[in-house]
C-alpha positions as CSV (number, residue, x, y, z in Angstrom):
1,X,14.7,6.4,2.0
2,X,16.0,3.6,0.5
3,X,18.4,1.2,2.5
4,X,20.7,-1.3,1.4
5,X,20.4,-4.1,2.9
6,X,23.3,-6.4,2.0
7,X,25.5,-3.9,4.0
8,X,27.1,-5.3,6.9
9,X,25.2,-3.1,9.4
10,X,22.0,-3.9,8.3
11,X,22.2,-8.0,6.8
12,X,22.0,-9.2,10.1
13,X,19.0,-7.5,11.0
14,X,18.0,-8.2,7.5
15,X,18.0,-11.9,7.6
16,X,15.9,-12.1,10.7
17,X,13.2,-11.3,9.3
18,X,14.3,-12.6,5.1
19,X,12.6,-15.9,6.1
20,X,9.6,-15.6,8.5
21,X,6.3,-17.2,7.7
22,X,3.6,-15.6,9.2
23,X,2.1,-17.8,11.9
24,X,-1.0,-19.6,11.7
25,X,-1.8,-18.6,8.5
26,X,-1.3,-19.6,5.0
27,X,-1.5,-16.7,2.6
28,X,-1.0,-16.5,-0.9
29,X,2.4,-14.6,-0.7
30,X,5.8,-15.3,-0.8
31,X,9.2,-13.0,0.4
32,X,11.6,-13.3,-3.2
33,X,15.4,-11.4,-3.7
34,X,14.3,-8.0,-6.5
35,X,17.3,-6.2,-7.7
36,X,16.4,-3.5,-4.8
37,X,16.1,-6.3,-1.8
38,X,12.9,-8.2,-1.1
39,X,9.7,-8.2,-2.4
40,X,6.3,-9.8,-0.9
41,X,4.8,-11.3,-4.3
42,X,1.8,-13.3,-5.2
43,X,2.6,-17.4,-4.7
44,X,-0.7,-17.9,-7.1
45,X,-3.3,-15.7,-8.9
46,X,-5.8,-14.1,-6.5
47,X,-9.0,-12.6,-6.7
48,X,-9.5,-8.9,-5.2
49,X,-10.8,-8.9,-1.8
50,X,-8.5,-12.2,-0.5
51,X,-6.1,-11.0,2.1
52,X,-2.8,-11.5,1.6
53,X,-0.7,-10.7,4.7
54,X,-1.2,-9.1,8.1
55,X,1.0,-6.7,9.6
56,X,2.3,-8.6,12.6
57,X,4.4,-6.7,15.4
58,X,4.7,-4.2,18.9
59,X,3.8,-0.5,18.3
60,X,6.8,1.2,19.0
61,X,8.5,4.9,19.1
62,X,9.5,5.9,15.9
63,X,11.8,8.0,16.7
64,X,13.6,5.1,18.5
65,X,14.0,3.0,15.7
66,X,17.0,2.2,13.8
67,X,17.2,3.8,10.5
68,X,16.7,0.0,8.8
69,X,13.6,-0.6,10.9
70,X,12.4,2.5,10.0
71,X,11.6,1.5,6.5
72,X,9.3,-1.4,7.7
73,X,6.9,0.5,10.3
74,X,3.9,1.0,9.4
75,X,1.9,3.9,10.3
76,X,-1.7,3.4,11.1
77,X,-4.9,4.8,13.2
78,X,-5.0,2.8,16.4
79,X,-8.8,2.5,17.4
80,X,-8.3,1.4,20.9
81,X,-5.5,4.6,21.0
82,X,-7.6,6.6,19.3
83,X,-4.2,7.9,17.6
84,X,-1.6,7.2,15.2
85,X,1.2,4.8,16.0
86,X,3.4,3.1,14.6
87,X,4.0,-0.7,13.9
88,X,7.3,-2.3,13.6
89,X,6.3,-5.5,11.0
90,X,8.3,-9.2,11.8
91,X,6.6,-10.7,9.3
92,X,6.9,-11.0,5.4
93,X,4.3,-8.2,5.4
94,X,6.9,-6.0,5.8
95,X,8.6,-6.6,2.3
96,X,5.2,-5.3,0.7
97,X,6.6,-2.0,-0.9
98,X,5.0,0.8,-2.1
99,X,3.3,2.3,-5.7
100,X,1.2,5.0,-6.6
101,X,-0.6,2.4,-8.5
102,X,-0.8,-0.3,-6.1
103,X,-2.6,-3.8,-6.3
104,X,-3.9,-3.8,-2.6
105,X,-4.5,-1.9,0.3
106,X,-4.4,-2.2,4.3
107,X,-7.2,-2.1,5.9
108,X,-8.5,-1.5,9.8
109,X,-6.8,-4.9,11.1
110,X,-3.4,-4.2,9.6
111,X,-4.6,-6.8,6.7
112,X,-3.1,-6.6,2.7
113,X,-6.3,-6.9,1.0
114,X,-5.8,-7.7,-2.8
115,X,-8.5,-4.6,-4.4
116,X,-7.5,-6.2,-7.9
117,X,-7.0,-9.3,-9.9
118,X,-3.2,-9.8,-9.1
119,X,-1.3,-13.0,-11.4
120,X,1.2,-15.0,-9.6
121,X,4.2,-14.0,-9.9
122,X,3.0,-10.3,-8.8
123,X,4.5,-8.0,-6.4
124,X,2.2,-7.2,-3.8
125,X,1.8,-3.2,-2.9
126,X,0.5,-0.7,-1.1
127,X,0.4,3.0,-1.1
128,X,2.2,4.2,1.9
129,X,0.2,7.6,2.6
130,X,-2.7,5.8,3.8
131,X,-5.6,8.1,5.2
132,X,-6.7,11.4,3.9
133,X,-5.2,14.6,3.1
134,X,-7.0,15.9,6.3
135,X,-5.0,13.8,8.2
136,X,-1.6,15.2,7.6
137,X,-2.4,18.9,6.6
């Protein structure tokens, strides 16, 4: 789904979270305007295996979330829950979006890990549908 997010019910929420660094850390990436919202992209060229962002937030219940924050949880396999929840990103690793021929991944500690050479300038992605077909079918 995609959302616009200069309309007025969703640019306030929006531009809570347009600016935020991600704290204690100073990664590679940067939040930039893209003709379809915001897009994480590389600040300089990295080299695969440097991480890039973290996912940063509470777990929360999807099914409470507004239709805007929808678009920005991430689901992932808790460890300690031994389940699937979701996480609601306030960081700039929510503006990472998605390809089916992405330049990174997420890995076990909610980290973008670059799995290529990505140039500066880059947009940073993921595919969504991580896991295996075993976990959804």
């Amino acid at each position: 789904m995609l959302i616009d997010q200069t309309s007025p019910s969703t640019a306030e929420s929006f531009k809570k979270f347009a600016q935020t660094d991600s704290p204690k850390h100073d990664y590679p990436t940067e939040v930039v305007s893209v003709s379809y919202g915001k897009a994480l992209i590389a600040k300089k060229d990295v080299l695969p295996g440097t991480v890039l962002e973290k996912f940063i937030g509470p777990d929360v219940d999807y099914e409470k979330l507004s239709d805007f924050d929808k678009c920005y949880a991430l689901n992932y396999f808790s460890d300690i829950k031994n389940d699937w929840v979701w996480l609601l990103a306030e960081n700039n690793a929510r503006f990472a979006n998605h390809s089916c021929n992405p330049n990174s991944i997420i890995n076990k500690n909610q980290e973008i890990v670059a799995k290529k050479f990505i140039k500066s300038g880059e947009e940073i992605t993921f595919i969504y549908n991580i896991g295996e077909d075993s976990d959804y079918w």
